[in-house]
C-alpha positions as CSV (number, residue, x, y, z in Angstrom):
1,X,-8.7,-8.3,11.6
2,X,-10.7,-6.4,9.1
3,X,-12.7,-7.9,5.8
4,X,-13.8,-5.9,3.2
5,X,-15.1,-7.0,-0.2
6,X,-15.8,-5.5,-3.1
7,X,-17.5,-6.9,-6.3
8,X,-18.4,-5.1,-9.5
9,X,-19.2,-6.7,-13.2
10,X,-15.5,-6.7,-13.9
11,X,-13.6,-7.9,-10.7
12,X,-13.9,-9.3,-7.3
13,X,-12.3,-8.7,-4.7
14,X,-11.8,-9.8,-0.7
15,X,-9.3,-8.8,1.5
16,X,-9.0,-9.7,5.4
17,X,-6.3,-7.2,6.9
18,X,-4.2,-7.5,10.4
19,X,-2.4,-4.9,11.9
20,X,-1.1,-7.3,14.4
21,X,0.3,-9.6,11.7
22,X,-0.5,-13.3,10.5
23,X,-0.9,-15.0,7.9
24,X,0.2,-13.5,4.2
25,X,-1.4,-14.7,0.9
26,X,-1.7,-13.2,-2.3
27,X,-3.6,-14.4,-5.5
28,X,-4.4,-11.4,-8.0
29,X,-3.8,-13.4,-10.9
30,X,-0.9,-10.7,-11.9
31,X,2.1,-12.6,-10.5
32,X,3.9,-9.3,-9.8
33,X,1.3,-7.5,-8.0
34,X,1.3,-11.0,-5.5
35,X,4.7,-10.2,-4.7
36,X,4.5,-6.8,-4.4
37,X,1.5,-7.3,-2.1
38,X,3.2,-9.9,-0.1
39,X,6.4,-7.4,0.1
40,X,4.3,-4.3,1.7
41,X,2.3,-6.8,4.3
42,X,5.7,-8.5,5.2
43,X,7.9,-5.6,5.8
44,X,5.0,-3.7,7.6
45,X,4.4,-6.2,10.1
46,X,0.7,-7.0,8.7
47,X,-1.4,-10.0,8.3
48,X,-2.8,-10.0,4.6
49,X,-5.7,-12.3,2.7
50,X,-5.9,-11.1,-0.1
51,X,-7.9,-12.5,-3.6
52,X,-9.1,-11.1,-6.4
53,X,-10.6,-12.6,-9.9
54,X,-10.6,-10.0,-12.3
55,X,-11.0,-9.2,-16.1
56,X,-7.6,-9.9,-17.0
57,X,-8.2,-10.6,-21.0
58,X,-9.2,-7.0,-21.4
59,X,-6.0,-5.3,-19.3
60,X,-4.6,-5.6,-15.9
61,X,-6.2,-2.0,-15.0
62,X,-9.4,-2.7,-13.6
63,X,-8.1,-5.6,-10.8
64,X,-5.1,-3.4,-9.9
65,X,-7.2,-0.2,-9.0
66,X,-10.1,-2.6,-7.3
67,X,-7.5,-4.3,-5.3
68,X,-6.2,-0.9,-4.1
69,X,-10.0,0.5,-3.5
70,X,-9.8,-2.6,-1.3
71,X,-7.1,-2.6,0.7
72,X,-7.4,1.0,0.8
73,X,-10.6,0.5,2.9
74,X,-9.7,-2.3,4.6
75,X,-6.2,-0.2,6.1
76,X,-8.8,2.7,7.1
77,X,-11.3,0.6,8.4
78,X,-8.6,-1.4,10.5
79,X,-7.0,1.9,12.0
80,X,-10.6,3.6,13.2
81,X,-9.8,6.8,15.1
82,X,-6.0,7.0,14.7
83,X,-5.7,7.6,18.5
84,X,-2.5,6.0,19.9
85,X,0.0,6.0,16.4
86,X,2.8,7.9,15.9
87,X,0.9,8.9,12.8
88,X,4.5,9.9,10.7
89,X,6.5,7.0,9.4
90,X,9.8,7.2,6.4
91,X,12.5,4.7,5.8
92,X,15.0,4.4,3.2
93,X,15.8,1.4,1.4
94,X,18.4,0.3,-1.1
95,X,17.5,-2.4,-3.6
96,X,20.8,-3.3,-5.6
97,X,21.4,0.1,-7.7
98,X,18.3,1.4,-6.8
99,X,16.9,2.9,-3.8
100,X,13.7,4.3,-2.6
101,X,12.8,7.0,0.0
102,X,9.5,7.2,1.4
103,X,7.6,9.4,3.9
104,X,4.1,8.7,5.1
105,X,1.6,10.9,7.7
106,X,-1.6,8.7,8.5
107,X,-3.6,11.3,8.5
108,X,-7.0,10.3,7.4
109,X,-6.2,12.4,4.2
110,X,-5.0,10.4,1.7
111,X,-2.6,11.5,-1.2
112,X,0.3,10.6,-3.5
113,X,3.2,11.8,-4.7
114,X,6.2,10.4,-6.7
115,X,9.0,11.6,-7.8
116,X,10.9,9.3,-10.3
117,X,9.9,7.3,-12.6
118,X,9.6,2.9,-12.5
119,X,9.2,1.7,-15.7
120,X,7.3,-1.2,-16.8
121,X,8.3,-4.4,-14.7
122,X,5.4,-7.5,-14.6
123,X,3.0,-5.1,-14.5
124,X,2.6,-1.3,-16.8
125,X,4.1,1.7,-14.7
126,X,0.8,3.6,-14.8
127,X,-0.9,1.2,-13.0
128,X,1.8,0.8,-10.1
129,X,1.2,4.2,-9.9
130,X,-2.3,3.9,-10.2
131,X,-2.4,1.5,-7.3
132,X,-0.4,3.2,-5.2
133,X,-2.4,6.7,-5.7
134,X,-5.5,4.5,-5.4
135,X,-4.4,2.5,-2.4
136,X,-3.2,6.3,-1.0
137,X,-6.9,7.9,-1.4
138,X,-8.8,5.0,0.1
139,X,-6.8,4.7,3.2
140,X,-6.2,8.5,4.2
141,X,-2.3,7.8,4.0
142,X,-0.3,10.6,2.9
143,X,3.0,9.0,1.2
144,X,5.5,10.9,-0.4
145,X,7.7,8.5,-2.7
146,X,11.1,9.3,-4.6
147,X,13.0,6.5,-6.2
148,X,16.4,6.4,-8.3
149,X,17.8,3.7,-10.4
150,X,18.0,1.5,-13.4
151,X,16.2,-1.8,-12.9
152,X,12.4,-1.4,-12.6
153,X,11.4,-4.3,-11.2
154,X,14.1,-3.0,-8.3
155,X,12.5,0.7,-8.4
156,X,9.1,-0.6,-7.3
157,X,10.1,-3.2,-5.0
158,X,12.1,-0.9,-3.1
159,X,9.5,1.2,-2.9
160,X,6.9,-0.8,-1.9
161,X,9.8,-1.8,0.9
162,X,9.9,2.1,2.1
163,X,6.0,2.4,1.9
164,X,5.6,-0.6,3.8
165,X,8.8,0.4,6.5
166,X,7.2,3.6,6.9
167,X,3.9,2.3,7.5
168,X,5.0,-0.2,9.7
169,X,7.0,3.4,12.2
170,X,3.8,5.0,11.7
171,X,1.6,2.5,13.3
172,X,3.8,2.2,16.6
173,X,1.9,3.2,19.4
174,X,1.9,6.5,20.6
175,X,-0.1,7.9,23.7
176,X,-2.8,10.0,22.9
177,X,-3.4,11.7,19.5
178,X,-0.2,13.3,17.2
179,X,-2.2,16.7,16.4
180,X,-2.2,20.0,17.6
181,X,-6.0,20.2,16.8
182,X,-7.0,17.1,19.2
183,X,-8.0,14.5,16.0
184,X,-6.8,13.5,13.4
185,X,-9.0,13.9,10.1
């Protein structure tokens, strides 16, 4: 299990991250973020603490991209060297009329792409994608994201669903390292 913490004049944050699963809590004081949060560390297999006081009068902004700094850091900090992952992961997954497709490579370079659109849904759709680019950067995760569909509070739930499905295949163990070059950085 990892901890990392981060507190600046306008949130604070701690997060304890496990790989190897446990317990999942999430208090954000945004209601949807907890259970999109909750979502990604239950379907990837991972034990999440996770608790955040933020300046919520001003805008939801600030504690959604702290929270993603965060976990961000505590996902790199919790993989090391990426020795012994399969390194890719993708999954597909429906959600009522919507469905979400997601490809991920844990490659210590961290970037996001979406394609599609979510739509507000509990929280603004710029900072869902704001989190996830955020959450992308910090960790070194590659994901690629492309969602369909009508309801938004369905778009983003399915694709937390994929992200967390094709973490979860990405993480399984592998022998050695999944690079031609030897490392993977």
């Amino acid at each position: 299990m990892v901890r990392v913490e981060r507190k600046t004049k306008e949130v604070e944050v701690i997060a304890k991250l496990n790989f190897d699963g446990g317990e999942i809590k999430a208090n954000t004081g945004i209601g949807f973020l907890d259970h999109m949060l909750t979502t990604l560390a239950f379907h990837s297999g991972m034990g999440l603490e996770l608790s955040a006081k933020g300046d919520l009068q001003v805008d939801e902004h600030h504690t959604v991209e702290d929270i993603a700094i965060v976990l961000g850091k505590a996902f790199r900090k919790a993989l090391e060297d990426k020795k012994n992952i399969r390194r890719f992961g993708s999954a597909i997954v429906p959600m009522d009329e919507s469905v979400a497709m997601c490809g991920v490579d844990v490659s210590g370079r961290g970037y996001f792409v979406l394609e599609g659109e979510f739509g507000d849904a509990g929280i603004k759709e710029e900072n869902v994608i704001h989190f996830l680019d955020t959450f992308c950067r910090n960790s070194g995760v590659n994901a690629y994201i492309q969602v369909k569909g009508r309801n938004s509070h369905h778009k983003i739930e399915s694709s937390f669903k994929a992200l967390a499905l094709s973490l979860r295949e990405a993480l399984k163990s592998f022998e050695g390292v999944r690079s031609t070059k030897g490392k993977i950085d």
